[in-house]
Structure formats: C-alpha cells, structure tokens
C-alpha positions in Angstrom: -1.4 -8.9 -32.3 1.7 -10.0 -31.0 0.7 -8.9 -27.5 -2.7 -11.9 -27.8 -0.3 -14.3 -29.5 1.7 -14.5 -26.2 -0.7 -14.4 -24.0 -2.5 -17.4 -26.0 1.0 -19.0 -25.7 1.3 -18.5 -22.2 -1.9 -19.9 -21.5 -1.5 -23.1 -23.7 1.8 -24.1 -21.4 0.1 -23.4 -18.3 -2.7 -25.6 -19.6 -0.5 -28.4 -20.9 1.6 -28.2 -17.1 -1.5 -28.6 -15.6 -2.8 -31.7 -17.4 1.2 -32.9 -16.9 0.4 -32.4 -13.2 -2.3 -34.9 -12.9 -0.3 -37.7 -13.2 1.4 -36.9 -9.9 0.2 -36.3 -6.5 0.9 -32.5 -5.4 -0.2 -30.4 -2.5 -3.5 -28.8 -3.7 -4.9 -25.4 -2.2 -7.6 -23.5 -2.8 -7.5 -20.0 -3.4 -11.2 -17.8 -3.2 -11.6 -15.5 -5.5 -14.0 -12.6 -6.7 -16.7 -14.3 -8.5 -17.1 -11.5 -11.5 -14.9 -10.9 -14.2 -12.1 -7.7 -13.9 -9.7 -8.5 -16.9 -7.2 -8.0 -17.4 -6.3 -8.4 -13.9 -8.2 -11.5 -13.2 -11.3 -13.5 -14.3 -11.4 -16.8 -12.3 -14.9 -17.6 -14.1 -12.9 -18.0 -17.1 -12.7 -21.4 -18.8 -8.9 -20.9 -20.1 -6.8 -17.6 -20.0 -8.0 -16.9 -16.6 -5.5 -13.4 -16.5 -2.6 -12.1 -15.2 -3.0 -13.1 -11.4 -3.6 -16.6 -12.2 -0.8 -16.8 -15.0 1.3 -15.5 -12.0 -0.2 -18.2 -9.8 -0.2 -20.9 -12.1 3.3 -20.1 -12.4 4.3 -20.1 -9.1 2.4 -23.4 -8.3 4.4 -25.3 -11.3 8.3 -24.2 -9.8 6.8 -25.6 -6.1 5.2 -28.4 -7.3 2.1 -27.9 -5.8 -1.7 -26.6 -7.4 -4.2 -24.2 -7.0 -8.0 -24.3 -7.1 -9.6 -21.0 -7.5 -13.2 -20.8 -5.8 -15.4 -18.1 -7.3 -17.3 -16.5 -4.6 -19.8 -13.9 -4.0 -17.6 -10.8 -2.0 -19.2 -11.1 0.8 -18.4 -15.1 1.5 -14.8 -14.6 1.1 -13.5 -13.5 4.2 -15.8 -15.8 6.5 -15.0 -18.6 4.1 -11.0 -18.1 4.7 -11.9 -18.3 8.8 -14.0 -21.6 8.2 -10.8 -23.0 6.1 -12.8 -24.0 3.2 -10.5 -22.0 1.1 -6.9 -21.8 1.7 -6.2 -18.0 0.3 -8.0 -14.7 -0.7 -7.4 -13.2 -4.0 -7.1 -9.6 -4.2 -6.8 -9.0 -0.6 -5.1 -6.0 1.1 -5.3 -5.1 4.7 -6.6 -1.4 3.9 -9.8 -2.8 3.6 -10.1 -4.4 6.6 -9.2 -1.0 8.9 -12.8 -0.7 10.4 -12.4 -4.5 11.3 -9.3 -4.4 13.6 -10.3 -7.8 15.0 -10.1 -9.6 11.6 -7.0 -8.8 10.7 -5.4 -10.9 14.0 -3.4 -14.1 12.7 -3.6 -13.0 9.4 -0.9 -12.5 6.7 -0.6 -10.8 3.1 2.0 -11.5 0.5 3.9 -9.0 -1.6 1.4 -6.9 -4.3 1.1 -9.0 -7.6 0.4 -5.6 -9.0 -0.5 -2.0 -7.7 -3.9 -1.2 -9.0 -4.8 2.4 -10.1 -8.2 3.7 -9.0 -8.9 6.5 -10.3 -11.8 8.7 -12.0 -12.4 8.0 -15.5 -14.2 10.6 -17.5 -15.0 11.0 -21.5 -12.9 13.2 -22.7 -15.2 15.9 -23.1 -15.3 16.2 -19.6 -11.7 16.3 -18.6 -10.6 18.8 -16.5 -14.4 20.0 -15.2 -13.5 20.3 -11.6 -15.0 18.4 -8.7 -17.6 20.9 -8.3 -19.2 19.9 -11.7 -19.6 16.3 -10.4 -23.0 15.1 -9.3 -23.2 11.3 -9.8 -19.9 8.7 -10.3 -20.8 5.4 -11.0 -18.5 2.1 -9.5 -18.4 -1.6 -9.9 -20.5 -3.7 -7.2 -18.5 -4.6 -4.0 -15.8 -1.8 -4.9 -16.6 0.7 -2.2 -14.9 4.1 -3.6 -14.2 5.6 0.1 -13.0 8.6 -1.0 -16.0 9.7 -2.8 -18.0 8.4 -0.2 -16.7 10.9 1.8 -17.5 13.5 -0.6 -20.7 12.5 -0.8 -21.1 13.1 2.8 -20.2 16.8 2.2 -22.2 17.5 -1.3 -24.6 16.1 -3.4 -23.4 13.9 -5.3 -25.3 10.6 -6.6 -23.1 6.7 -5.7 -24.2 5.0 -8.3 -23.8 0.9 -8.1 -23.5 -1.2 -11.0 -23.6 -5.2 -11.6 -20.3 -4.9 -13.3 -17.7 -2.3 -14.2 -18.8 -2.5 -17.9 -22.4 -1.2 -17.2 -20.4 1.5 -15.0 -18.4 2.5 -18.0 -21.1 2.3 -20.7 -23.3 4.8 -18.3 -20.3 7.3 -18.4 -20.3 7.2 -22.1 -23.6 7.8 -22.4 -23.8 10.6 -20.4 -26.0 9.1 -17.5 -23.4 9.2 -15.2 -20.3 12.3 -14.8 -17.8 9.7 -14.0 -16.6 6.1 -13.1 -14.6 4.8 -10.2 -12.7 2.2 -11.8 -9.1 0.8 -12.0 -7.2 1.8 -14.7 -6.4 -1.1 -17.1 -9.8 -2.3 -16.3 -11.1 0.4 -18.2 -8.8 0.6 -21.0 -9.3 -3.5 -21.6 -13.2 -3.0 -21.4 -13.0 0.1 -23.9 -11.0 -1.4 -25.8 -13.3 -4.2 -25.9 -16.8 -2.5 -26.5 -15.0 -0.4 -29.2 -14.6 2.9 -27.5 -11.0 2.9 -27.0 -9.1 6.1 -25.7 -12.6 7.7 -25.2 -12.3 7.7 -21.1 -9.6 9.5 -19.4 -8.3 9.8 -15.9 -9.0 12.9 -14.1 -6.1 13.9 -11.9 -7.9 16.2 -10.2 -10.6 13.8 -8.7 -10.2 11.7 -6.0 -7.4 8.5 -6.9 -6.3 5.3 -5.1 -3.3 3.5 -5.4 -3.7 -0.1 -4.0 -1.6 -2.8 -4.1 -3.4 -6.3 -5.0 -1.7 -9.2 -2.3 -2.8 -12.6 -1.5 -4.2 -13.8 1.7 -3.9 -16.2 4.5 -4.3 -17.2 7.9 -3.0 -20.9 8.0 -0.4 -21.1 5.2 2.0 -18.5 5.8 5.1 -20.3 4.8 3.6 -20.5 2.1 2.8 -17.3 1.4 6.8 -16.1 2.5 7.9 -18.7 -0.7 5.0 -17.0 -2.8 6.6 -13.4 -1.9 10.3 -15.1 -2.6 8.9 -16.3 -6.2 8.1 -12.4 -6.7 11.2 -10.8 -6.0 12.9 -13.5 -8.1 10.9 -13.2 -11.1 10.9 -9.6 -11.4 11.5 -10.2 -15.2 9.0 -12.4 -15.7 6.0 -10.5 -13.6 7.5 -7.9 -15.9 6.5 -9.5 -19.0 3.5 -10.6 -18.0 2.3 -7.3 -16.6 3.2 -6.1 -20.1 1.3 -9.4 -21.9 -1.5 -8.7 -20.2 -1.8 -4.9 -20.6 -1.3 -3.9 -16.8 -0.3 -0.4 -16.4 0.2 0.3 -13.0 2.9 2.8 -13.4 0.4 5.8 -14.3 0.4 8.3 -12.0 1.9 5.9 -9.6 5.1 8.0 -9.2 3.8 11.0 -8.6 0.9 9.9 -6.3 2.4 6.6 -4.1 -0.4 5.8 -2.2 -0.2 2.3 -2.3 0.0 -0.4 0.4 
C-alpha cells in the first residue's frame, strides 16, 4: 500500500511540473520508445504513471529545464527513426544488441544504465530445478530475441516460442503449454502479481541468464546525454527510491552472475 501511494504521489508532481512547464518555452526532445507495455520498467503507452524510466526522465528533464516527448514505436522503426532524426533518443538501448551491426553503432553514444535488467528463465515452481535437458519449448516476449537459447536451440530440440506480449508468455508457462519463459525479472513478478499468481514463477539458476543494463541512446545530443549520466551519479538516492517505488529488483543474482553491460 504504501509502496502505490508513492508512486501515485510521484506521478501527481511530475504531472503538475509538467503542466507548470507549459507556460514557459523549454528545449523539447523526443525520446522513441518500445510501443508495448513492460511495467514496471516502462510503459510509454500509458496515459499517467508511465514507470520507472520515465519517472527517472521526467525527473531529469524538470532540474534542466528542458522536456521529453516519448514516441511509441513498433521495434523495428526505432533505430532507422534515430538515423532519420525524427526522434532525438532510444529508450532501452544497449550496444550488445547492435554487435552483428558494427556499422550502426559509428557516431553513436549510450548513457549510464537506468537499471540493470535480469533475464533470466522463469519456471512454475513445480519445475524448479528440472535441468536443461528436460526443456523442450521456452516461450519470450515479441522483439526480445533470447540469444542464448537460440543457440541452444541450434544444438537440441527445443521449441522458440513468440508471444504478442510477455503476459501471454507467462500465462502459457502457468498453464503448462510452455516449460519456461524468457523474461526479465520484475517484469514477471509485476505481471504475476497482477493476474493473481504471485510467487508461482521462479528463476531457474541453472538455465541460461542475462544481465543487461538498460541506457539511453543518441547520435546527435551527446552533451546531453553526458548531463543525463551526471544526473545519475548524483541522484543515486533518489534512483534508489524509485527503483524501490516501482518494485525493480535488479540486484538478484546480479552479484554472483555480473554479466551486464
């Protein structure tokens, strides 16, 4: 309870700054986003609380006196629609996924991680602990390519299965039509939690994990970007907090596996 009444809070000053803002010009960017919705990390298809990376955003926008648009856009479109300009910023970006594409990566720059996001293979609980062996079919979130398995499934058969959202992937896991889900971890817990099936998916330690860190974009506004990454390190408190608002637990298995990038 207390955990929703801040968040509700937090978004009712952002809100209110951002109507305050009208009445004054300010630099105005836009940032392109995932068109889908991944709470808690983000959900720019939101009308309000639009989660933690735009609370982080909104944030940062308000001490620079500047503001953000956020352009929902299908997955594909984002990274041409960065090179045409007609946004200013990707949002999540990292350059791990670009490693097959050396060529786009030239002029660009990513900021520090908002968060680390934990990938990782979430079973029901029955199923904990079954070894990869006993795995013929994971299910995964559409435009979330799990390159690990995909390797796997190179070497065995094993059944990719790709799902409209990461709900439908989890509900298939629960009922048994798929052996696992490759999902991020406080994704899953918000969505159980949400569907009424808390605690009933686990992470398998054994199956293949990812530890990625979530950064934002650019290729014309990187001054920008270096004050974005100096708002970060000096408002570790406060990313604290609203890491912790918004139910972001990045720290699970992330000492003991530090994959991230």
């Amino acid at each position: 309870m207390a955990k929703a009444m801040w968040i509700r809070t937090l978004t009712v000053c952002i809100l209110t700054l951002n109507a305050a803002a009208t009445t004054s010009a300010k630099e105005h960017y836009r940032i392109g986003t995932q068109d889908f919705d991944y709470s808690p990390q983000y959900n720019f298809t939101g009308r309000k609380d639009k989660g933690y990376a735009w609370a982080v955003f909104e944030t940062f926008a308000e001490q620079n006196n500047i503001s953000f648009e956020y352009v929902p856009l299908p997955l594909k479109r984002l990274q041409s629609e960065l090179r045409k300009g007609t946004v200013d910023f990707v949002y999540p970006d990292n350059a791990r996924w670009h490693e097959n594409e050396e060529h786009h990566l030239q002029g660009m720059k990513f900021s520090r991680a908002l968060t680390m996001a934990v990938y990782g293979t979430m079973v029901h609980h029955q199923r904990q602990d079954v070894g990869l062996s006993n795995f013929r079919s994971v299910a995964f979130p559409q435009g979330f390519v799990p390159t690990k398995w995909q390797k796997l499934h190179q070497q065995k058969k094993l059944q990719l299965i790709e799902t409209s959202t990461a709900e439908i992937a989890i509900k298939m896991v629960l009922r048994g039509r798929a052996d696992g889900a490759d999902i991020e971890y406080s994704v899953t817990q918000y969505i159980l939690d949400k569907i009424g099936h808390p605690g009933e998916l686990h992470m398998d330690e054994a199956l293949p994990l990812t530890i990625v860190g979530f950064r934002l974009s650019s290729i014309q506004h990187k001054g920008l970007l270096e004050k974005f990454d100096l708002f970060l390190l000096e408002n570790k408190e406060l990313i604290r907090d609203l890491k912790a608002a918004y139910g972001l637990q990045e720290s699970i298995l992330a000492d003991r596996h530090h994959q991230g990038s």
